[in-house]
VEXDREN-2710 file (C-alpha; in Angstrom, 1 decimal):
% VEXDREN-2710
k/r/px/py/pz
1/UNK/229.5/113.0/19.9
2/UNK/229.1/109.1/20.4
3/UNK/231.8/108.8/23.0
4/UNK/230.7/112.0/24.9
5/UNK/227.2/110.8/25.1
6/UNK/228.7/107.6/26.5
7/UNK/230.5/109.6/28.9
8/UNK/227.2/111.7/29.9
9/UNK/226.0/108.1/30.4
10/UNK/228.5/106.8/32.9
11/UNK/228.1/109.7/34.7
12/UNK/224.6/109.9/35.1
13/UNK/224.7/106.5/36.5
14/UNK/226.9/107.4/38.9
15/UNK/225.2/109.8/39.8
16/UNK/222.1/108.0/39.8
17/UNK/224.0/105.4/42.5
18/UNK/224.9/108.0/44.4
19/UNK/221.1/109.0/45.2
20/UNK/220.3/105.3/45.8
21/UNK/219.1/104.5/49.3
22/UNK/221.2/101.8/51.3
23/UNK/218.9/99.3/51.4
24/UNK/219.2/99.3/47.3
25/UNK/222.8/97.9/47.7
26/UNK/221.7/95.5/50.6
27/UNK/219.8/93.8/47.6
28/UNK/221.8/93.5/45.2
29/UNK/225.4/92.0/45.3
30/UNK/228.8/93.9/44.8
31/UNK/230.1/91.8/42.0
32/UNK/226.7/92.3/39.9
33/UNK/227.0/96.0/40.5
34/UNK/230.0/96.1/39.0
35/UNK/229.5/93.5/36.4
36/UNK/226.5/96.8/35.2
37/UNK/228.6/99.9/35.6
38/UNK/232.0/98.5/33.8
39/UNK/230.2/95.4/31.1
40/UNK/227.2/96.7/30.7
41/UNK/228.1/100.4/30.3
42/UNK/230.9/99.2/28.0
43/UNK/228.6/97.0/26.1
44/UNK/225.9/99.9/25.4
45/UNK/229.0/102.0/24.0
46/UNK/230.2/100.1/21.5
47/UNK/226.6/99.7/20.3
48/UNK/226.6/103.5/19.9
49/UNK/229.7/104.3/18.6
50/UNK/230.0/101.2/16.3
51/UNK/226.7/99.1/15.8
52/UNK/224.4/101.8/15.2
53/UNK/226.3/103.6/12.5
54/UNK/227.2/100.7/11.0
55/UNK/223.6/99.6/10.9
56/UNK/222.7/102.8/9.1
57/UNK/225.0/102.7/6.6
58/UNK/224.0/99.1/5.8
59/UNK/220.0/100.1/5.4
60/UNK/221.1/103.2/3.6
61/UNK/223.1/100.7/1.2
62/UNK/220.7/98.0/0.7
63/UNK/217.7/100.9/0.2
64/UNK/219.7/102.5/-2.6
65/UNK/220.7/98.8/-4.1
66/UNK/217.1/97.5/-3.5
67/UNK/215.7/100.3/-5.7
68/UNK/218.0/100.4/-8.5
69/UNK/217.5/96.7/-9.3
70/UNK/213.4/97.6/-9.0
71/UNK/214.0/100.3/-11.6
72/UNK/216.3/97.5/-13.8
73/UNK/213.5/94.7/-13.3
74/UNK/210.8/94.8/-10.9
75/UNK/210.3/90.7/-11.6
76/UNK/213.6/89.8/-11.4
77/UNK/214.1/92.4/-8.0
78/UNK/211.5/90.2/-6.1
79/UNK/212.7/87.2/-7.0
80/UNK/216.0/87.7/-5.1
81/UNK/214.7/90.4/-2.2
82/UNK/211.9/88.2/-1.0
83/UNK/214.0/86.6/1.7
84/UNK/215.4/89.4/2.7
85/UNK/211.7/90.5/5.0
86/UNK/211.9/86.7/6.2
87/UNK/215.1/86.5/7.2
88/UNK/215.0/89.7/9.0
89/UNK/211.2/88.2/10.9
90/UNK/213.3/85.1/12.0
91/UNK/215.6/87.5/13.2
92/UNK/213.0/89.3/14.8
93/UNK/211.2/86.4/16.3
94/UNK/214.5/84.9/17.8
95/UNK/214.3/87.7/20.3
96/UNK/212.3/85.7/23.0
97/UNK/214.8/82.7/23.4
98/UNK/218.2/85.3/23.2
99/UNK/217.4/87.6/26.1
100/UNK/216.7/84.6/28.6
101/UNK/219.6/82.8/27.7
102/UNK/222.0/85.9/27.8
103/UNK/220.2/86.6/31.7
104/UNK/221.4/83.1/32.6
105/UNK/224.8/83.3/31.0
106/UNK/224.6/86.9/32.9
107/UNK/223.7/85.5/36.0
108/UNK/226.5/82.8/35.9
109/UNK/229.2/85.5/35.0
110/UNK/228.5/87.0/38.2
111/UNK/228.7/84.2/40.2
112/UNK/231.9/83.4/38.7
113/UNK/232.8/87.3/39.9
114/UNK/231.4/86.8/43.4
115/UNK/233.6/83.5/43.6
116/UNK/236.8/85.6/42.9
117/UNK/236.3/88.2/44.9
118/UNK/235.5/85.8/48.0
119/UNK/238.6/83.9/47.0
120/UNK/240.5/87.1/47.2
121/UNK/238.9/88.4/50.4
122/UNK/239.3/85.1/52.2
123/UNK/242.1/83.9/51.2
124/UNK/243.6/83.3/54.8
125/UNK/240.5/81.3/56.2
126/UNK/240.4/79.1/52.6
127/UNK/244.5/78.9/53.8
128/UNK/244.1/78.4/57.5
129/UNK/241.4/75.8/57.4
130/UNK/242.9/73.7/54.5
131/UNK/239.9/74.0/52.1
132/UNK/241.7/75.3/49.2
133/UNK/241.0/71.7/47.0
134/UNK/237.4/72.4/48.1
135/UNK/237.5/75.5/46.9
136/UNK/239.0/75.3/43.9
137/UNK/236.3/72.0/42.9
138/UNK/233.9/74.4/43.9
139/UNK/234.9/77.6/41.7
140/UNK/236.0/75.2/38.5
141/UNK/232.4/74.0/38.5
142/UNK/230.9/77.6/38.8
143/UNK/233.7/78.3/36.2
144/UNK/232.0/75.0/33.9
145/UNK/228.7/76.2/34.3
146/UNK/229.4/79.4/33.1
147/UNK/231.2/78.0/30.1
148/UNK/228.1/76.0/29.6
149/UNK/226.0/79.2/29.5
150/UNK/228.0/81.2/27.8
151/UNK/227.6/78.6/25.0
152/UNK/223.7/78.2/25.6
153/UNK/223.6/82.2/24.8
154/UNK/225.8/82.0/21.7
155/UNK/223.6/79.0/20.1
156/UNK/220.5/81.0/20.9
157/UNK/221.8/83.4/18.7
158/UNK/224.0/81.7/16.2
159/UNK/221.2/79.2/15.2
160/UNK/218.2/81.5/13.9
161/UNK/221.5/83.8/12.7
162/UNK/222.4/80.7/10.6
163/UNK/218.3/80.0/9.8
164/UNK/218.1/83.4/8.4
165/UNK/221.5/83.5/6.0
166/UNK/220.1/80.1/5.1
167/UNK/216.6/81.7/3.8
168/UNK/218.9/85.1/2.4
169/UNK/220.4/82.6/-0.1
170/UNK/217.8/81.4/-1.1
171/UNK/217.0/84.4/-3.2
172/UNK/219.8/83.4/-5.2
173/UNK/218.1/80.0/-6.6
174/UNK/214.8/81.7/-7.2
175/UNK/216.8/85.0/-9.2
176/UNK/218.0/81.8/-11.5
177/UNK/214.6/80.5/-12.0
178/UNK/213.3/83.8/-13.0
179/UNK/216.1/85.0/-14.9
180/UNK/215.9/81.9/-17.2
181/UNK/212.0/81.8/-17.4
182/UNK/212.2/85.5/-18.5
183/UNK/214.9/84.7/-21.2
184/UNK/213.2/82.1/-22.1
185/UNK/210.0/83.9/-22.8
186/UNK/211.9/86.7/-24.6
187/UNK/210.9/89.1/-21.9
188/UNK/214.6/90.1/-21.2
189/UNK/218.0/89.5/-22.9
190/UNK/220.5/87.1/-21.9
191/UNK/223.2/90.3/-21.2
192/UNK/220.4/91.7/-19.2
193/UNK/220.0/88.7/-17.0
194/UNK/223.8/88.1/-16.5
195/UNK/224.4/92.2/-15.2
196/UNK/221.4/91.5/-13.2
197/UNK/222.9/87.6/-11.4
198/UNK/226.4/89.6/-11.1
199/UNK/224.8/92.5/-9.1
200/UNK/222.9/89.7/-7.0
201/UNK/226.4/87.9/-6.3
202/UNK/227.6/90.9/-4.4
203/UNK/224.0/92.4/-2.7
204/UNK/223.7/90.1/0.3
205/UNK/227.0/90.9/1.6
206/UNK/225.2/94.2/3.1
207/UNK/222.3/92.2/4.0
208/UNK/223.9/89.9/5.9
209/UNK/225.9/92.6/8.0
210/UNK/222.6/94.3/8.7
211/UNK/221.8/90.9/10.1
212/UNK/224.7/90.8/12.6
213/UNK/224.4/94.1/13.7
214/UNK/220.3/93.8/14.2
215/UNK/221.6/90.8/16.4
216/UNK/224.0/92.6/18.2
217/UNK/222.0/95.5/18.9
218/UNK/219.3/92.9/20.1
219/UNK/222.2/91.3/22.7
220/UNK/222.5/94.9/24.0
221/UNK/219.6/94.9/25.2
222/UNK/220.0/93.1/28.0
223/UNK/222.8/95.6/29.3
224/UNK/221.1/98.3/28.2
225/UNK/217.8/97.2/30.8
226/UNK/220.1/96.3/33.4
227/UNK/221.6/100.1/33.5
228/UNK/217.6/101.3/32.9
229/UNK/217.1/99.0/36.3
230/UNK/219.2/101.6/38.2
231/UNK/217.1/104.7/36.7
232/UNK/213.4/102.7/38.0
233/UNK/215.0/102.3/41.7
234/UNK/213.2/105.0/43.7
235/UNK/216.1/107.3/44.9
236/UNK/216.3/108.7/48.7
237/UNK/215.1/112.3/48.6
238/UNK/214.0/115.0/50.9
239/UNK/214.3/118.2/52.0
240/UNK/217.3/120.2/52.1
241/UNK/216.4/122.8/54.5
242/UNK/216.9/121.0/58.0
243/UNK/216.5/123.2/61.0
244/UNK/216.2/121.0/63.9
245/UNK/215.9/122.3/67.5
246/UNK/218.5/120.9/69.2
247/UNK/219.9/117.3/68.3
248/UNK/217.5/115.1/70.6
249/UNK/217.3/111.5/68.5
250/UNK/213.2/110.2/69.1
251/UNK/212.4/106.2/67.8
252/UNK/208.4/107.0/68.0
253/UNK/206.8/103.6/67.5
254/UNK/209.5/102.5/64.8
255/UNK/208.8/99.0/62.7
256/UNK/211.4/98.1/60.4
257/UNK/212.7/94.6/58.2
258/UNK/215.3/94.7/55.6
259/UNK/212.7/93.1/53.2
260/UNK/209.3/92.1/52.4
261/UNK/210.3/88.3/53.2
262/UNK/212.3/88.8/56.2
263/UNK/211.2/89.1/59.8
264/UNK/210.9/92.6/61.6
265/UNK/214.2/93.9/63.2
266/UNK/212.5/96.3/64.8
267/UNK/209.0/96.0/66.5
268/UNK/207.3/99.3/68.1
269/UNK/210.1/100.3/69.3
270/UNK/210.2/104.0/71.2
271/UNK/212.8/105.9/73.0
272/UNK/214.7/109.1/73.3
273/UNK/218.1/110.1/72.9
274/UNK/218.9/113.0/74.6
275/UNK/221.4/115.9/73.5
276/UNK/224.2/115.5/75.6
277/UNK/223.7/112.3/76.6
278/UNK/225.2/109.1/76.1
279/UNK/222.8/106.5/74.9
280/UNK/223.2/102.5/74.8
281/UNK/220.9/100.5/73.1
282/UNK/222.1/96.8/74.1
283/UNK/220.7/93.5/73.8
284/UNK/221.3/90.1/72.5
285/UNK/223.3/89.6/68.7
286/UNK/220.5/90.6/66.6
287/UNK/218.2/92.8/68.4
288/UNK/218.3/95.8/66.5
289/UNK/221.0/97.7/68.2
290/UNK/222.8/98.4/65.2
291/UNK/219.4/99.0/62.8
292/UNK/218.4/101.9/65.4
293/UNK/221.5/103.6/64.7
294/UNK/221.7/102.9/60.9
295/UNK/217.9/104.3/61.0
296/UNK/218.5/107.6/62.8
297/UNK/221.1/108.2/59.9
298/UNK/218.6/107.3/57.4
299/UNK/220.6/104.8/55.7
300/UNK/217.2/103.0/55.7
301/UNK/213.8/104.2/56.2
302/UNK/210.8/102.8/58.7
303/UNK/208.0/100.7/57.5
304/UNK/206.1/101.8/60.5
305/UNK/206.9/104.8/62.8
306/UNK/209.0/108.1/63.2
307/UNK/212.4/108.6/63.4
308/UNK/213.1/112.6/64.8
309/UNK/216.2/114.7/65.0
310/UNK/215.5/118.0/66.8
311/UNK/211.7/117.3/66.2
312/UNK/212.0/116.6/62.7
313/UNK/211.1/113.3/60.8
314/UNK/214.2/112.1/59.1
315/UNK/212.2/110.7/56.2
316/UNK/211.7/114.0/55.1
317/UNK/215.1/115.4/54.6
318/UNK/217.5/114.7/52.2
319/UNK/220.1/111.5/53.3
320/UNK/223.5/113.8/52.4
321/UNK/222.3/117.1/54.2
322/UNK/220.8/114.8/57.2
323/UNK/224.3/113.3/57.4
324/UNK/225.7/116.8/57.8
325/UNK/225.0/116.2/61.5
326/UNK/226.2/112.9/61.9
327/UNK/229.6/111.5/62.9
328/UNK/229.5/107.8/62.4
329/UNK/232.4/105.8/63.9
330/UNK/231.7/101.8/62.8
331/UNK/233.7/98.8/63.9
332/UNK/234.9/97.8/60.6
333/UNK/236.5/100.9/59.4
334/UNK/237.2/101.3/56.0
335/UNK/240.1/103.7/54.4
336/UNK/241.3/104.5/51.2
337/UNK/245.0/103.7/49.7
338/UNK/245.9/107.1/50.2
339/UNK/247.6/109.1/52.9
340/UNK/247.0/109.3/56.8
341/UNK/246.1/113.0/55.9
342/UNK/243.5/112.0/53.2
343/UNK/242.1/110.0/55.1
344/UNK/241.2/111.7/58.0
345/UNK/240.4/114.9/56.1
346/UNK/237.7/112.7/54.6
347/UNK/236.0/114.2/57.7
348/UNK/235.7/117.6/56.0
349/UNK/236.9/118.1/52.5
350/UNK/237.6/121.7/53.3
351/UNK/239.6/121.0/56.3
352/UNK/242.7/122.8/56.0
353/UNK/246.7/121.0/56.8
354/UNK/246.3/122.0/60.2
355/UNK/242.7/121.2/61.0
356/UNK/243.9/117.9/60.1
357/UNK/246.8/117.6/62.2
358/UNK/244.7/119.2/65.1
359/UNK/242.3/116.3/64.6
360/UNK/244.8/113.5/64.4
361/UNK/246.3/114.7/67.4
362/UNK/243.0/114.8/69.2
363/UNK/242.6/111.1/68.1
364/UNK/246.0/109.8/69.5
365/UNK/247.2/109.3/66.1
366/UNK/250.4/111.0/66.8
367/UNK/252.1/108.0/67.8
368/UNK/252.1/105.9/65.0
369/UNK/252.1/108.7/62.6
370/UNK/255.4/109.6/63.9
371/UNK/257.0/106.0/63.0
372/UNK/255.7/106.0/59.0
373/UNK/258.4/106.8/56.9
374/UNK/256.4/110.2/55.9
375/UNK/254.1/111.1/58.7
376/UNK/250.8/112.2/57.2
377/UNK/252.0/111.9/53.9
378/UNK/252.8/107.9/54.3
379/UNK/250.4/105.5/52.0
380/UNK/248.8/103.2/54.2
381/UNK/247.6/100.3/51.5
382/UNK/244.4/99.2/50.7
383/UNK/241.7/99.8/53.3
384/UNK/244.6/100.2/55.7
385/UNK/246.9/97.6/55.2
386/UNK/249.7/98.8/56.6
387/UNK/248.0/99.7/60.1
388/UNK/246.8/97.6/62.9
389/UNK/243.0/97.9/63.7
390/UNK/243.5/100.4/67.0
391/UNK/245.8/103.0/64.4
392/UNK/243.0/102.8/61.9
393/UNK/240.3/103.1/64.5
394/UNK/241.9/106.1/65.7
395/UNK/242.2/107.5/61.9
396/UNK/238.2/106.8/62.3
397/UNK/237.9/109.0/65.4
398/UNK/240.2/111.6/63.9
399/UNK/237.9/111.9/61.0
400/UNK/234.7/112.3/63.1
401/UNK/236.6/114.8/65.5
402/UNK/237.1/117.0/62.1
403/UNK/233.4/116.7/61.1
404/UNK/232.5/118.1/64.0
405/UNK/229.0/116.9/64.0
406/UNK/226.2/117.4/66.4
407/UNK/225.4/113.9/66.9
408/UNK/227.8/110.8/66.9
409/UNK/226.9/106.8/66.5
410/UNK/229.2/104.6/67.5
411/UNK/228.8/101.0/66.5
412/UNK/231.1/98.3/68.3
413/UNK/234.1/101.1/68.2
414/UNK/236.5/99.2/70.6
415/UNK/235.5/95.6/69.8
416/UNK/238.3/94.2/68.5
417/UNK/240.7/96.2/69.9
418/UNK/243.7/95.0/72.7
419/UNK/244.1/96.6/75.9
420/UNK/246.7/99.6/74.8
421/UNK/244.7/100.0/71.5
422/UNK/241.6/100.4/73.6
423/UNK/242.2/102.8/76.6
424/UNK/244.2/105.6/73.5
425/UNK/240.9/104.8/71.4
426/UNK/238.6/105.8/74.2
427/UNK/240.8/108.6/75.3
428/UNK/240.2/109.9/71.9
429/UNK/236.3/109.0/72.3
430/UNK/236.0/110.6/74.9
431/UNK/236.8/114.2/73.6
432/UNK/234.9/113.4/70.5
433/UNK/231.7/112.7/72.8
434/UNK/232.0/115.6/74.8
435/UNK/228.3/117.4/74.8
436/UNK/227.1/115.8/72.1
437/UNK/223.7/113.2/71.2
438/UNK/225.6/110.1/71.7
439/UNK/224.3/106.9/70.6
440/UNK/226.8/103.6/71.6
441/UNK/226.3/100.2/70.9
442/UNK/229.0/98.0/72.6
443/UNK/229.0/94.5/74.4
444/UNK/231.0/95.2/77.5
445/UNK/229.4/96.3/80.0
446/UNK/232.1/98.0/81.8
447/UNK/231.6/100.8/78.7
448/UNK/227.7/100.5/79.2
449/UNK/227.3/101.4/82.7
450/UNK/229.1/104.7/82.1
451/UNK/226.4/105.5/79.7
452/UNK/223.4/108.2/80.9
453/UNK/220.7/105.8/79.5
454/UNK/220.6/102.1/78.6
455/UNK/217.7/100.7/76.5
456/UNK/217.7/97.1/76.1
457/UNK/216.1/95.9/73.0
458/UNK/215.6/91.9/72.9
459/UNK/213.5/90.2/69.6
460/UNK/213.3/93.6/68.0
461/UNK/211.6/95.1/71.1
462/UNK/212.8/97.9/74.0
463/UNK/212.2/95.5/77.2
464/UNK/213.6/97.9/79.7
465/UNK/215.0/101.3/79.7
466/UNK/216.7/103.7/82.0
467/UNK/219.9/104.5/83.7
468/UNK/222.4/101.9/84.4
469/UNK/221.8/102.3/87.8
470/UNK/218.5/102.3/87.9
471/UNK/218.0/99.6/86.0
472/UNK/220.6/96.9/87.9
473/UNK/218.6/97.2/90.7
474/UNK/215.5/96.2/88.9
475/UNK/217.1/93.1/88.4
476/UNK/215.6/92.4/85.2
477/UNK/217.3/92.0/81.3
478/UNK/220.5/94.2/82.0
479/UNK/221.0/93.0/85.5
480/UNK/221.0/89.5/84.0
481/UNK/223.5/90.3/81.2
482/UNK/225.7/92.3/83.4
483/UNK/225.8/88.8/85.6
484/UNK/226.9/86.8/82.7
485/UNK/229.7/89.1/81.7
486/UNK/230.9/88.8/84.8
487/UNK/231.1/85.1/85.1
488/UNK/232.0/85.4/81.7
489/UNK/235.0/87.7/82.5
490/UNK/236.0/85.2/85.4
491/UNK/236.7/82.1/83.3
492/UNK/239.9/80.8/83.0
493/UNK/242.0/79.2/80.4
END
């Protein structure tokens, strides 16, 4: 029952992640996400398959022992269970310094984490750069400090655990005193009083287990308000029922920040994506190009301002249906270790073998596909490993061609891409594009100017907007960038 519970619990919190909006994991770090759903979930499990029961028993125990001795001698039973209601109140009042010292031992843990991970995922710039001594004095320290916490935690716990064993015994010495007094007065026989200090030998033993297991379950609370954080974070909902007319994308007055500290992205901004049209928002590094995309997805909602699709506000309909009509195609793409096939039919879960194929063909896959050992059925590593970035863009592509979808974002698709890897990626864009609301962010303006509309966004503002045409001879923002790219293009090593 315990360990299906528990498994009810993981589950739920999955779930429960699932739901979360983006900007919930834009707060919070990777390595403290996972430090919750594997520790902390652990942690809450063996409290309920092993403390609590064991708790239980040891009340049940002690309440039977507790009123057998009242029932042999009520005097001589409150001499030696006096302690026992103290004990437990130091216990109880040790609460306040545990939890703050566990957060900070917490805390440290998942900095050590976060140092790993980086160490792992940068390994080659630590390597390249010949920082890895830096590094390393760097991480030991982190890897100190935690030790140092770590040990903080466990005294806040061990010393009022100590304080109240200390006080338990106690009842012990003052059993003695009352004993003797008693045989002394002829109130009870010396035989009495000797069952009576042999049965007080062995009754702390449950008492002092109750004690560690009132302390663990107090530890667990920490983990266990951690995992209650993810049930308080207010999930993205809306409407399932999404009937737009036609795909049009509308920014009406959009305001948006990634936090209540930080400085909008997005100021007022307003224009229209048309279906069927390609749209560029461009601009300087950090204008907001990529934010309008991630917006008309919903992966974030506006502070200020409508986003529409088809006439209908975004906000209002539910992030996995909404996506139903999206085909997102990002410059860092991410795969699974798992086949080509798998991967693309990530696209459409119900795609069949030749859907797939179909798709990958579309893409330009076929060319590297043909050179794995297995063709579709070849592993390709961890997040791609085994491909260069123009065969896993294209896997990208090929996924997004078997979605189907109405409207399609493309974020820096061809970036990083050499000249082979980019004219088989956009041959592959440019079926996937074909009459659908098309919404490109790139920084070459060679693939800009074959866009239907440009909007230039600078500071979190749209300072022009128009065809690319149109809006060279203006001579204004775009005309200016399309100059430095070209001087830019003519430099020479």
């Amino acid at each position: 029952m315990v360990y299906r519970e528990s498994g009810a619990q993981r589950v739920a919190l999955a779930e429960r992640l699932r739901r979360l909006p983006l900007s919930f994991f834009g707060r919070r770090d990777p390595a403290d996400l996972t430090e919750t759903v594997m520790t902390d979930v652990t942690t809450v499990e063996h409290v309920m398959s092993h403390v609590l029961p064991e708790l239980w028993g040891a009340y049940i125990s002690t309440a039977v022992v507790a009123v057998a001795l009242l029932i042999l001698d009520w005097r001589l039973a409150a001499a030696s269970l006096w302690t026992v209601p103290v004990a437990f109140a130091v216990l109880f009042c040790s609460r306040r310094l545990l939890r703050p010292a566990q957060e900070r031992a917490r805390a440290e843990a998942v900095a050590v984490s976060v140092g790993i991970q980086e160490a792992l995922e940068c390994v080659r710039e630590i390597r390249a750069t010949n920082h890895e001594d830096e590094y390393m004095a760097r991480f030991g320290a982190q890897m100190d400090e935690w030790e140092r916490r770590q040990s903080l935690s466990e005294a806040a716990g061990a010393v009022p655990m100590g304080v109240a064993q200390a006080l338990m015994r106690l009842g012990m010495a003052t059993t003695v005193v009352a004993a003797a007094a008693l045989v002394a007065a002829g109130d009870i026989g010396f035989l009495e009083a000797f069952v009576f200090m042999l049965v007080i030998a062995r009754i702390y033993a449950p008492f002092d287990q109750a004690l560690m297991m009132v302390f663990e379950l107090f530890a667990s609370r920490v983990a266990a308000g951690r995992m209650a954080s993810f049930q308080e974070e207010p999930v993205a909902e809306g409407s399932t029922d999404f009937l737009p007319e036609g795909h049009d994308v509308e920014f009406d007055s959009v305001t948006f920040s990634y936090g209540p500290d930080t400085p909008d992205v997005l100021r007022d901004v307003s224009f229209t994506a048309r279906e069927g049209e390609v749209t560029a928002p461009v601009g300087p590094s950090g204008g907001g190009k990529s934010t309008c995309t991630r917006l008309a997805a919903r992966f974030w909602d506006p502070q200020g301002g409508t986003v529409r699709v088809g006439g209908v506000d975004v906000a209002g309909v539910d992030p996995e249906t909404l996506l139903g009509d999206f085909s997102v195609v990002f410059q860092d793409v991410l795969l699974f270790d798992d086949t080509v096939m798998e991967n693309i039919r990530l696209g459409r879960s119900d795609a069949t073998d030749d859907e797939v194929l179909a798709a990958a063909a579309a893409a330009n896959c076929d060319g590297f596909v043909g050179r794995l050992t297995e063709g579709c059925a070849t592993r390709i590593g961890e997040n791609g490993s085994r491909l260069s970035g123009g065969e896993r863009q294209r896997i990208s592509i090929a996924r997004a061609l078997l979605k189907d979808a109405p409207v399609v974002l493309l974020d820096e698709a061809t970036a990083s891409l050499d000249v082979e890897s980019e004219t088989e990626v956009q041959a592959a864009l440019s079926r996937l594009l074909a009459g659908r609301t098309v919404l490109v962010i790139a920084h070459r303006m060679r693939t800009v100017r074959g866009a239907d509309k440009v909007v230039v966004l600078s500071g979190g503002r749209v300072v022009e907007q128009g065809t690319p045409d149109g809006l060279l001879a203006a001579d204004g923002v775009f005309a200016r960038m399309v100059r430095l790219q070209e001087e830019a293009g003519a430099w020479r090593l």
